[in-house]
DRENDO-1510 file (C-alpha; in Angstrom, 1 decimal, always signed):
<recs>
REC; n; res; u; v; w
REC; 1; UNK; -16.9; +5.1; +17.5 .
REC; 2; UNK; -17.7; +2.9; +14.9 .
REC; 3; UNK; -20.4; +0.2; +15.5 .
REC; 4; UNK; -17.8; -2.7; +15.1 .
REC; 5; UNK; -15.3; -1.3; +17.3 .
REC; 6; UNK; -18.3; -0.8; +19.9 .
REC; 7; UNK; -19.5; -4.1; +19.4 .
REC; 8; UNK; -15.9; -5.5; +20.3 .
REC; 9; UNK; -15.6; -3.8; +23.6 .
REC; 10; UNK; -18.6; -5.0; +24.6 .
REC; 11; UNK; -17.7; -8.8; +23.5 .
REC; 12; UNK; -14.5; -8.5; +25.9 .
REC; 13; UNK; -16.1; -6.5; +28.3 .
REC; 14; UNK; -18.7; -9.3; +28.7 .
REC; 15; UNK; -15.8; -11.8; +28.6 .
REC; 16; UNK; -13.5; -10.5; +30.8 .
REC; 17; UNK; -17.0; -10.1; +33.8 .
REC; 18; UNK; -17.6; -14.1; +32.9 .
REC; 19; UNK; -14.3; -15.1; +34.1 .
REC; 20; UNK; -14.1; -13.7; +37.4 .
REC; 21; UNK; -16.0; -16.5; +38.5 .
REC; 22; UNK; -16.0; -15.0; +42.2 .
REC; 23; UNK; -18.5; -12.7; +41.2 .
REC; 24; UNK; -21.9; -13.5; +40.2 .
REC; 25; UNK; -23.5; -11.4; +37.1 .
REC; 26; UNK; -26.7; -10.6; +36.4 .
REC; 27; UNK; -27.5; -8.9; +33.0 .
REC; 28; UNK; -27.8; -5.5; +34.9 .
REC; 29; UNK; -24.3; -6.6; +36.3 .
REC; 30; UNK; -23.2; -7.1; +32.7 .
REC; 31; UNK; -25.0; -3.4; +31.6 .
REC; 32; UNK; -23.3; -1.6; +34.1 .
REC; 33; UNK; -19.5; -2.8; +33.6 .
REC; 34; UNK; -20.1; -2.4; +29.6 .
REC; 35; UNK; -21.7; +1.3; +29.8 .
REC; 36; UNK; -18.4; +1.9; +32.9 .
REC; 37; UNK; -16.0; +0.7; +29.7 .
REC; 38; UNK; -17.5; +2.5; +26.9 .
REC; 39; UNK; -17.2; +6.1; +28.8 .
REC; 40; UNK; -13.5; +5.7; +29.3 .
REC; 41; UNK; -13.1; +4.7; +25.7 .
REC; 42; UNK; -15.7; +7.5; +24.2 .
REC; 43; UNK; -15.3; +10.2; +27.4 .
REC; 44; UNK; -19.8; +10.5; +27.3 .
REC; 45; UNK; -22.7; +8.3; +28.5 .
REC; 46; UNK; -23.3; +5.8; +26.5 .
REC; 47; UNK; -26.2; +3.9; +27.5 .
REC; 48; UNK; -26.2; +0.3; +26.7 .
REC; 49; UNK; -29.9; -1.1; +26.2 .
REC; 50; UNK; -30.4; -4.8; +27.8 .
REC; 51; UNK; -31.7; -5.8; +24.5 .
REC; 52; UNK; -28.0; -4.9; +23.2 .
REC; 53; UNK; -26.4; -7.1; +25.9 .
REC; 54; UNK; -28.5; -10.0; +25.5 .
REC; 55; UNK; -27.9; -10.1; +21.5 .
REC; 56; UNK; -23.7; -9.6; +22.3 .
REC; 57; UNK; -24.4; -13.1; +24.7 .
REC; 58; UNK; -26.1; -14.9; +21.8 .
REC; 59; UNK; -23.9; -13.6; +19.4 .
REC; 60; UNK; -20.9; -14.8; +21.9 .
REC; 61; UNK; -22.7; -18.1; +22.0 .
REC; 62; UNK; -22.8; -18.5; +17.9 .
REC; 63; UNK; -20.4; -19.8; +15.6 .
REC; 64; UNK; -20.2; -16.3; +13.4 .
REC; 65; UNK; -17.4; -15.1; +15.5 .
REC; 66; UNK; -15.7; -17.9; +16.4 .
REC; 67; UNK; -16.2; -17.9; +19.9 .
REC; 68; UNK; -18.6; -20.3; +20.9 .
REC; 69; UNK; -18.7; -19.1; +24.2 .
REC; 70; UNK; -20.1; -21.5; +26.8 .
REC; 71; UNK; -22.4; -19.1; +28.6 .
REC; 72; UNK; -24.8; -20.4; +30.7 .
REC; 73; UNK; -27.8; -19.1; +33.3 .
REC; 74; UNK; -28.1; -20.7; +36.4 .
REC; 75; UNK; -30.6; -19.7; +39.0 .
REC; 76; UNK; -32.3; -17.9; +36.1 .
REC; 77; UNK; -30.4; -14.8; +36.3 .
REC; 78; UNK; -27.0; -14.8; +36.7 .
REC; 79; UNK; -24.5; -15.9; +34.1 .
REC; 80; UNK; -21.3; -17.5; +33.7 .
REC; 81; UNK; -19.0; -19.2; +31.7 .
REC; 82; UNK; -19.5; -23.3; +31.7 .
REC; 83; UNK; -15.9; -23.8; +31.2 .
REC; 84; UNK; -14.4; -21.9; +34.1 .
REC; 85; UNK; -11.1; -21.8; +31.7 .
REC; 86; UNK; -12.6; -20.4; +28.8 .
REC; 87; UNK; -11.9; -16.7; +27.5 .
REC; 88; UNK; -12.5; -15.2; +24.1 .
REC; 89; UNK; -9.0; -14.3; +23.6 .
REC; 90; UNK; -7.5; -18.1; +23.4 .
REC; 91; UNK; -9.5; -18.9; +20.9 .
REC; 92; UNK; -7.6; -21.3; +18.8 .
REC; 93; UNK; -6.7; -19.8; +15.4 .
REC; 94; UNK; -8.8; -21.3; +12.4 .
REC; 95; UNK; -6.6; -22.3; +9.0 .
REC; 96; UNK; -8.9; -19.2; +7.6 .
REC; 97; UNK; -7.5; -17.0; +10.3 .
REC; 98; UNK; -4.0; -18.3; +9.8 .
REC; 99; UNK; -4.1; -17.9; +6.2 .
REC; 100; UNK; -4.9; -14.3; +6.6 .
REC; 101; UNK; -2.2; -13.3; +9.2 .
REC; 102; UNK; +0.6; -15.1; +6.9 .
REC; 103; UNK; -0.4; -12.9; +4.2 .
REC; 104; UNK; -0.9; -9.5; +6.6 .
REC; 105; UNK; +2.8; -10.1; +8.0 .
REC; 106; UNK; +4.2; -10.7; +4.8 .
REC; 107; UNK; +2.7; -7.7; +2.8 .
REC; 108; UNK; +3.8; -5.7; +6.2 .
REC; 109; UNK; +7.5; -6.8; +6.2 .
REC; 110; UNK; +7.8; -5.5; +3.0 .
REC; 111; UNK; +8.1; -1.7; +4.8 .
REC; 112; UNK; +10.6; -2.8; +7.3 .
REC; 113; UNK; +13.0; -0.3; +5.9 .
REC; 114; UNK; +11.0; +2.4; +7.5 .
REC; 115; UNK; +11.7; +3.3; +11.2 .
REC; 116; UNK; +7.9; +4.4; +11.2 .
REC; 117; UNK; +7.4; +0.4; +11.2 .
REC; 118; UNK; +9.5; +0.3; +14.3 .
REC; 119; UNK; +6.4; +0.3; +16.7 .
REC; 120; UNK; +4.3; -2.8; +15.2 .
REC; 121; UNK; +7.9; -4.9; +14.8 .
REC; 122; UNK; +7.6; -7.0; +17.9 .
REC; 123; UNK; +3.8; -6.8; +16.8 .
REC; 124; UNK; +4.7; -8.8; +13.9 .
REC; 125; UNK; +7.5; -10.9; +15.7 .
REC; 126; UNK; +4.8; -12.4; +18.0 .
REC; 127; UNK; +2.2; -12.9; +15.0 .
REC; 128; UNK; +4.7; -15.1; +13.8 .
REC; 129; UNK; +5.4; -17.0; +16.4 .
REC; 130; UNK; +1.5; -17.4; +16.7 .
REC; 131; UNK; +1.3; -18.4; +13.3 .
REC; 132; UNK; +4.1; -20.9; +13.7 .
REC; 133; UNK; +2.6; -22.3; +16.6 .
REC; 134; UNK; -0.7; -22.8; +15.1 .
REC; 135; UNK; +0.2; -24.6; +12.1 .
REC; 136; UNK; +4.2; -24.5; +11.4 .
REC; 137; UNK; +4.1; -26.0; +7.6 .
REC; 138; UNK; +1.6; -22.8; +6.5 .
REC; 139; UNK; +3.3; -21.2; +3.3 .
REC; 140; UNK; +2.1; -17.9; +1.8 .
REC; 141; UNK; +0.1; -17.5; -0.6 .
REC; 142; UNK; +0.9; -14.0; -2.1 .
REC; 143; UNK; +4.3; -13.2; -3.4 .
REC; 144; UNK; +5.1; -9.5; -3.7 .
REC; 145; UNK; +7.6; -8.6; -6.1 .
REC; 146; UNK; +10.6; -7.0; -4.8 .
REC; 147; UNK; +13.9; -7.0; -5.3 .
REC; 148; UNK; +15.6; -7.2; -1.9 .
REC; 149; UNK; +19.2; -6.0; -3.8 .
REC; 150; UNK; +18.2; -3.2; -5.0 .
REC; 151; UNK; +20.7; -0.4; -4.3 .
REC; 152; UNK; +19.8; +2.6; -2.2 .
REC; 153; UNK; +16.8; +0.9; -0.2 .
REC; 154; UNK; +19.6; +1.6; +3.1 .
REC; 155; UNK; +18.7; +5.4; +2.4 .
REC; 156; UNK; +14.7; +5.3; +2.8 .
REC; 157; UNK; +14.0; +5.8; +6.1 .
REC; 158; UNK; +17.1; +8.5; +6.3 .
REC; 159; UNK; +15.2; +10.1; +3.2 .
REC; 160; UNK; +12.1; +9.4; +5.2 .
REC; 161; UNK; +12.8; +11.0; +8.8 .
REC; 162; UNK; +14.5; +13.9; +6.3 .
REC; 163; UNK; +11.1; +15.0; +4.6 .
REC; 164; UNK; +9.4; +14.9; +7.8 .
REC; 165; UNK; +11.4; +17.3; +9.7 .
REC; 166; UNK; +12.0; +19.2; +6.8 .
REC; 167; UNK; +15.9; +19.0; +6.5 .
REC; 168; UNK; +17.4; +20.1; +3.7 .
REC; 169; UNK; +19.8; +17.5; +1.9 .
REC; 170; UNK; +23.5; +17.7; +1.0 .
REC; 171; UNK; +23.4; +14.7; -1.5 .
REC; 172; UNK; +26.6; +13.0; -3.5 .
REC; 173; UNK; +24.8; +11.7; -7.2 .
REC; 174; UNK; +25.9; +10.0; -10.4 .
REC; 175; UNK; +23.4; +9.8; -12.5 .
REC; 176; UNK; +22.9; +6.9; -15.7 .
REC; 177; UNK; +24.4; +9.7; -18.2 .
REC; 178; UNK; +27.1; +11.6; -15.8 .
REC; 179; UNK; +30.5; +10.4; -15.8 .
REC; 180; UNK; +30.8; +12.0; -12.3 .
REC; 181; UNK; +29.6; +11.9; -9.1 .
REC; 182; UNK; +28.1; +15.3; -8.6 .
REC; 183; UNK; +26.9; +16.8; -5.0 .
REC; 184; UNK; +24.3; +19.8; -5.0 .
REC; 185; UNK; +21.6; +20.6; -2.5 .
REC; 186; UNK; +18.3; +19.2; -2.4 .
REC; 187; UNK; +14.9; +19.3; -0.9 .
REC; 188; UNK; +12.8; +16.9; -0.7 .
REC; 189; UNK; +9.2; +16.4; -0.5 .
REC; 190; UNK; +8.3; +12.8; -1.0 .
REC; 191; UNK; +8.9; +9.1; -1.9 .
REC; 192; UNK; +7.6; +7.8; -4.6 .
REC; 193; UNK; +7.7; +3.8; -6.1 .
REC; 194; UNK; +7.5; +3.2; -9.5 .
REC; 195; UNK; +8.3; +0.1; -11.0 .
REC; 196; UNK; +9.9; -1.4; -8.1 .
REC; 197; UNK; +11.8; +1.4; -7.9 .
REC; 198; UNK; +12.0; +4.1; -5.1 .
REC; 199; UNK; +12.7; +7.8; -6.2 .
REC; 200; UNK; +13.0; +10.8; -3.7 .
REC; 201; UNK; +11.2; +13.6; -5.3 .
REC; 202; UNK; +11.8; +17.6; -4.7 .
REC; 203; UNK; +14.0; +20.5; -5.5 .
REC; 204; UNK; +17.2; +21.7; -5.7 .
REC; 205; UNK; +16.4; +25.4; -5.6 .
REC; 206; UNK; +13.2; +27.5; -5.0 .
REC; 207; UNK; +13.4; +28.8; -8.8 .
REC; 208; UNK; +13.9; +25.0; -10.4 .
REC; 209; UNK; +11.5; +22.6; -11.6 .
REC; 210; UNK; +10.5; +19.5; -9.7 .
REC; 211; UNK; +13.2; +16.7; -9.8 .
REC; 212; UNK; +13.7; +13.0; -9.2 .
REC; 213; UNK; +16.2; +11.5; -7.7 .
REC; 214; UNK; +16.9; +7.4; -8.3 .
REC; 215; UNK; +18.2; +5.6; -5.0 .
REC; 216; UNK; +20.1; +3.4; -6.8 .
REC; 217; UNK; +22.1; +6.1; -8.0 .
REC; 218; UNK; +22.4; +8.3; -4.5 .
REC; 219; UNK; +26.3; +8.0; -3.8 .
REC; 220; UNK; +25.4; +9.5; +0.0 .
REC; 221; UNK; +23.7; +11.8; +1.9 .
REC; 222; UNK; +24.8; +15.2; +4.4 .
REC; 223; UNK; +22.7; +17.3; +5.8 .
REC; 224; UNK; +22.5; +21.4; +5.5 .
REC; 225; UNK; +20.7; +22.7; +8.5 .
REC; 226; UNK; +21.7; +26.4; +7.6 .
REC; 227; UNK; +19.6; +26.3; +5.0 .
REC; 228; UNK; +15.9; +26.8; +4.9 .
REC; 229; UNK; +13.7; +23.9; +3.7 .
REC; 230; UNK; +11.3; +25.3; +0.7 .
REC; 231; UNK; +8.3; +25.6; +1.8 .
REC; 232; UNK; +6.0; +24.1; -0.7 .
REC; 233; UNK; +2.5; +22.5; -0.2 .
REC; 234; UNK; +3.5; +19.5; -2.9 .
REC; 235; UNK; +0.4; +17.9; -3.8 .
REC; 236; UNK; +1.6; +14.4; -5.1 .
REC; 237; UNK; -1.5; +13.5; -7.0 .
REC; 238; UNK; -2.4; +16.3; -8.6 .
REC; 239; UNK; +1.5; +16.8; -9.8 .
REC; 240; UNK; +0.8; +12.8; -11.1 .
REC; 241; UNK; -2.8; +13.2; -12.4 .
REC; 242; UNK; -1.2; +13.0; -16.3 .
REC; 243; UNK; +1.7; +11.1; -16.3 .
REC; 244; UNK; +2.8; +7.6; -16.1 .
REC; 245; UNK; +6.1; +6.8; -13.6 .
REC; 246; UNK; +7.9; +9.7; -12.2 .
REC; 247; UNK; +9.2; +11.8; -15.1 .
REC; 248; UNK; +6.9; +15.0; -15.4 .
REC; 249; UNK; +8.3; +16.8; -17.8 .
REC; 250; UNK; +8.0; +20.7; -17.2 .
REC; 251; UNK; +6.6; +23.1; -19.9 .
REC; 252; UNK; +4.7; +19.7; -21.3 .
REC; 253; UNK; +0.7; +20.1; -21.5 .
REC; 254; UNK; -1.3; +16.7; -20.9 .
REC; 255; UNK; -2.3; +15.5; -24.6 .
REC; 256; UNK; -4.8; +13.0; -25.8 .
REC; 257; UNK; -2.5; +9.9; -27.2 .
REC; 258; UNK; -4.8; +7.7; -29.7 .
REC; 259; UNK; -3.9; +3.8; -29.2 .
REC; 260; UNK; -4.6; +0.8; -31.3 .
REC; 261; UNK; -4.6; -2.2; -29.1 .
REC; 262; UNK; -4.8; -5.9; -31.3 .
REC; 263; UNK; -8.0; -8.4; -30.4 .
REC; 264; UNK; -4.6; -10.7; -28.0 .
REC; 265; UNK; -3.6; -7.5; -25.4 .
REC; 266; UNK; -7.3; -5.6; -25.5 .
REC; 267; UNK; -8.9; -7.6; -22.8 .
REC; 268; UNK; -5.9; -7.0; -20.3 .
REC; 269; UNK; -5.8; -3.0; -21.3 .
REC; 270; UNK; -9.6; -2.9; -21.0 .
REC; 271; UNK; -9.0; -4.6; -17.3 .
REC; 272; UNK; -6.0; -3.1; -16.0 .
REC; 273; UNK; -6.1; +0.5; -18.0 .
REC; 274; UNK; -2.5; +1.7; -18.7 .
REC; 275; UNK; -3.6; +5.1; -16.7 .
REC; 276; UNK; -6.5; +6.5; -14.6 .
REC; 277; UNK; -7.0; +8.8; -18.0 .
REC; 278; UNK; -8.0; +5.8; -20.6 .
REC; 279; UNK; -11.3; +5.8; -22.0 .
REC; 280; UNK; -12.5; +3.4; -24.2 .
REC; 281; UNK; -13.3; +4.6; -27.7 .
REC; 282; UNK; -14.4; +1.8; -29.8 .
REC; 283; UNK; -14.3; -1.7; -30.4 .
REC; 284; UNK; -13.4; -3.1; -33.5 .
REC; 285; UNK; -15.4; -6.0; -35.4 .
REC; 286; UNK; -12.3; -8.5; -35.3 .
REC; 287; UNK; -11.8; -7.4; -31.2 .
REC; 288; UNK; -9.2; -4.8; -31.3 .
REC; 289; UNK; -9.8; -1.7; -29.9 .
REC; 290; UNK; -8.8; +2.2; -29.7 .
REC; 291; UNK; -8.5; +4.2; -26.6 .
REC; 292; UNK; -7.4; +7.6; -25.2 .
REC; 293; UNK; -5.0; +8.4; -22.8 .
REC; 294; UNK; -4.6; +11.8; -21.6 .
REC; 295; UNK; -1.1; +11.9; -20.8 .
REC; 296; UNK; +2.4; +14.0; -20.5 .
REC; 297; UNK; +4.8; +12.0; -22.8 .
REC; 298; UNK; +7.6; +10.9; -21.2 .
REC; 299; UNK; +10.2; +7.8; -20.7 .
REC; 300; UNK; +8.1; +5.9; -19.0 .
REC; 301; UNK; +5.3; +6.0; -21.0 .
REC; 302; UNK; +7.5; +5.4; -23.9 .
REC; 303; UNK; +8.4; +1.7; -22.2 .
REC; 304; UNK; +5.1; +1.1; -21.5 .
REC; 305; UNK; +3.7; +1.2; -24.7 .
REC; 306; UNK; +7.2; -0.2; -26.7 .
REC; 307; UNK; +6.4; -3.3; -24.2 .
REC; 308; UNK; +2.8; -4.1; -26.3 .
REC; 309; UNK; +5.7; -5.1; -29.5 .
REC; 310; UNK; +3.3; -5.1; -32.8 .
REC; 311; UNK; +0.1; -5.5; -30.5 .
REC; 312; UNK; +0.0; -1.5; -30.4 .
REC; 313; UNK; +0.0; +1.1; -32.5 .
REC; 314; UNK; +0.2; +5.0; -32.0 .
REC; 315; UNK; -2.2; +6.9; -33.9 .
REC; 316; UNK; -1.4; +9.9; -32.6 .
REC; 317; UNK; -0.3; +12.3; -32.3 .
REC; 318; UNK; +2.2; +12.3; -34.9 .
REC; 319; UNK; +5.1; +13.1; -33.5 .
REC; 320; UNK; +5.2; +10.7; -30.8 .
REC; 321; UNK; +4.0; +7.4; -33.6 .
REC; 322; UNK; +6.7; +8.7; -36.1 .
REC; 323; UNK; +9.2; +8.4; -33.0 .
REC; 324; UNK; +7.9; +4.4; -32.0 .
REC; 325; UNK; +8.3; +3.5; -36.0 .
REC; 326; UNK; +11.7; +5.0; -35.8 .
REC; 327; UNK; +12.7; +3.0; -32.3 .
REC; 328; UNK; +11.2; -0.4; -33.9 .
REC; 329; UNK; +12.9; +0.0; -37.6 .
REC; 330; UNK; +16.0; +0.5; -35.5 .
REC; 331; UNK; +15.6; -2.3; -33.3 .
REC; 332; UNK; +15.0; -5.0; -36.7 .
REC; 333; UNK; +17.8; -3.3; -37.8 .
REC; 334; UNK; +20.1; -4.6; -34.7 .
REC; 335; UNK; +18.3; -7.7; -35.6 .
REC; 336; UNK; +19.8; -7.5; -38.8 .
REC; 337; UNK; +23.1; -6.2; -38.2 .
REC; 338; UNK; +24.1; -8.1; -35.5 .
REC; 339; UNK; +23.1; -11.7; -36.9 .
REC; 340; UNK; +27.3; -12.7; -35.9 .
REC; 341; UNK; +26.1; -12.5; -31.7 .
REC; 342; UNK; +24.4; -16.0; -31.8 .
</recs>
C-alpha cells in the first residue's frame, strides 16, 4: 500500500477513536484500532510502531494537513479531542482546496459522454454542491477547448461499450468526398482525439489496412453479431509512433523531414515540439533554427506545417517542399484572382 494511502487510514482511524468520547484511549488503545484497520485493508499484520502513532497525532495537530486537530492528554495518558464536535472530515474547505476541486470537476465533465463516467457522476454532483456551498461566486480558472456541437459526440460511448465487448459494427457513412451515404462493416479497435475531433479507428475486413472513421460524418450505427470481431492486438502507440493526427498512410515508411523555423515561431517549436520525433539540429546566428522530424507524411502534417505561413520552410525532402511552394503560389494566386470578393 502506498505510504500516503497508509498514512491516511491511520489519520481517520485515529479520528474516528477521538470521537467516541465514551471511550477513553490510550496510545496502545490508538495502536491497536489502527493495526485492526490496516489488516482488513492490506489482508497481513501490519504492525504499527508507537513512534508512528505519536508522529500521525502531531502531524494531526499541525497546520500541514489542515486539520488542526484539538488533541489533548489528560490524566497523562489518555487522549481526546478538545472540541467534542470536531472530526477531520468537516474540515472547512480552504480557497486553495476549492480552487482545485473547480478545476478537477470541470476537466472531469468533459468525459460525461462516456457511460464509464456513470459511477463518479453523483460523485461530481455533490463536489459541486460542496464547492457551491463553500464559496458560490468561485469561477474556473482553466478553460478546455471543446466544441460541445460537434456532430457525432451522441455515438461515443455506443462506439465505446462496442470496442469493449468486441461487437462488430454495421455503420451508415458519408464521407467529405462521397456523394453518398455508404454502409459497410466495421471493426473497431479504439478512439482516438485529434484536434478536437473524435475518430473511431479499426477495420473493415481482416485483409484491409487500418481505417478512420470521423464521428461527424457517421450517418448511424447497427450491429452484426454473426460476425466475428477480428482479433487483433492493436497497439495504439506504436501504430502512432511516426505520424501526426490519425491518417497513417499504409505502404509509407517514416522519413526524416528537414524544417526551417524563422527567429518569431522557434522558441514555441523548441517548447512545444511539433512531434515526439523533433530534434534540434542547429541554431542559426540571427535565431532561426532547423530541425528533424521523423515522420509519415500525411494531411495532417501537411496543416500543421502550412499553419507556420512564411515562418517555415521545407528543406526536404523534395517532393514534399516542391508540394508546399505549389499550395502557397496557388493560394497568392486566389489572392490575386479573386481581388472582386471584398
Amino acid at each position: 500500500m502506498a505510504q500516503n494511502k497508509n498514512a491516511l487510514i491511520r489519520y481517520k482511524t485515529i479520528d474516528k477513536c477521538l470521537q467516541n468520547q465514551y471511550r477513553k484511549w490510550t496510545l496502545d488503545n490508538l495502536i491497536e484500532s489502527v493495526s485492526e484497520v490496516l489488516f482488513e485493508y492490506e489482508g497481513k499484520e501490519n504492525s504499527v510502531s508507537k513512534r508512528t502513532i505519536q508522529l500521525d497525532i502531531q502531524m494531526m495537530r499541525s497546520e500541514k494537513l489542515g486539520y488542526n486537530a484539538p488533541i489533548v492528554v489528560y490524566d497523562k495518558k489518555f487522549y481526546k479531542y478538545d472540541d467534542e464536535d470536531f472530526s477531520i472530515t468537516d474540515i472547512p474547505l480552504t480557497e486553495t482546496d476549492i480552487n482545485v476541486l473547480t478545476e478537477t470537476v470541470s476537466m472531469l465533465k468533459q468525459f460525461k459522454d462516456f457511460s464509464l463516467f456513470n459511477d463518479v457522476s453523483d460523485i461530481l454532483q455533490r463536489l459541486e454542491d460542496k464547492i457551491y456551498a463553500e464559496k458560490s461566486n468561485t469561477q474556473p480558472v482553466i478553460h478546455l477547448d471543446k466544441n460541445e456541437n460537434l456532430k457525432g459526440l451522441h455515438f461515443l460511448d455506443e462506439l465505446y461499450q462496442a470496442i469493449i465487448k468486441k461487437i462488430v459494427l454495421k455503420i451508415t457513412y458519408k464521407s467529405f468526398t462521397s456523394r453518398d451515404e455508404k454502409e459497410f462493416l466495421f471493426h473497431p479497435f479504439i478512439l482516438k482525439e485529434f484536434n478536437n475531433r473524435w475518430f473511431l479507428i479499426g477495420k473493415r475486413k481482416v485483409n484491409h489496412p487500418i481505417a478512420n472513421l470521423a464521428l461527424d460524418r457517421i450517418i448511424s450505427i447497427d450491429y452484426d453479431f454473426q460476425t466475428e470481431h477480428i482479433n487483433l492486438d492493436f497497439d495504439a502507440d506504436k501504430f502512432y509512433k511516426n505520424v501526426i493526427g490519425v491518417t497513417v498512410n499504409s505502404g509509407l515508411l517514416p522519413r526524416k523531414i528537414e524544417l526551417w523555423i524563422d527567429q518569431t515561431n522557434a522558441p514555441y517549436v523548441i517548447t512545444k515540439p511539433l512531434h515526439q520525433t523533433q530534434r534540434l539540429i542547429k541554431t542559426n546566428a540571427d535565431g532561426s533554427i532547423i530541425i528533424h522530424l521523423l515522420l509519415i507524411e500525411n494531411y495532417e502534417m501537411e496543416r500543421i506545417l502550412l499553419g507556420f505561413g512564411n515562418g517555415l520552410i521545407v528543406l526536404k525532402p523534395e517532393r514534399l517542399r516542391n508540394r508546399m511552394k505549389r499550395i502557397f503560389g496557388n493560394a497568392a494566386e486566389n489572392y490575386k484572382e479573386n481581388e472582386n470578393l471584398i
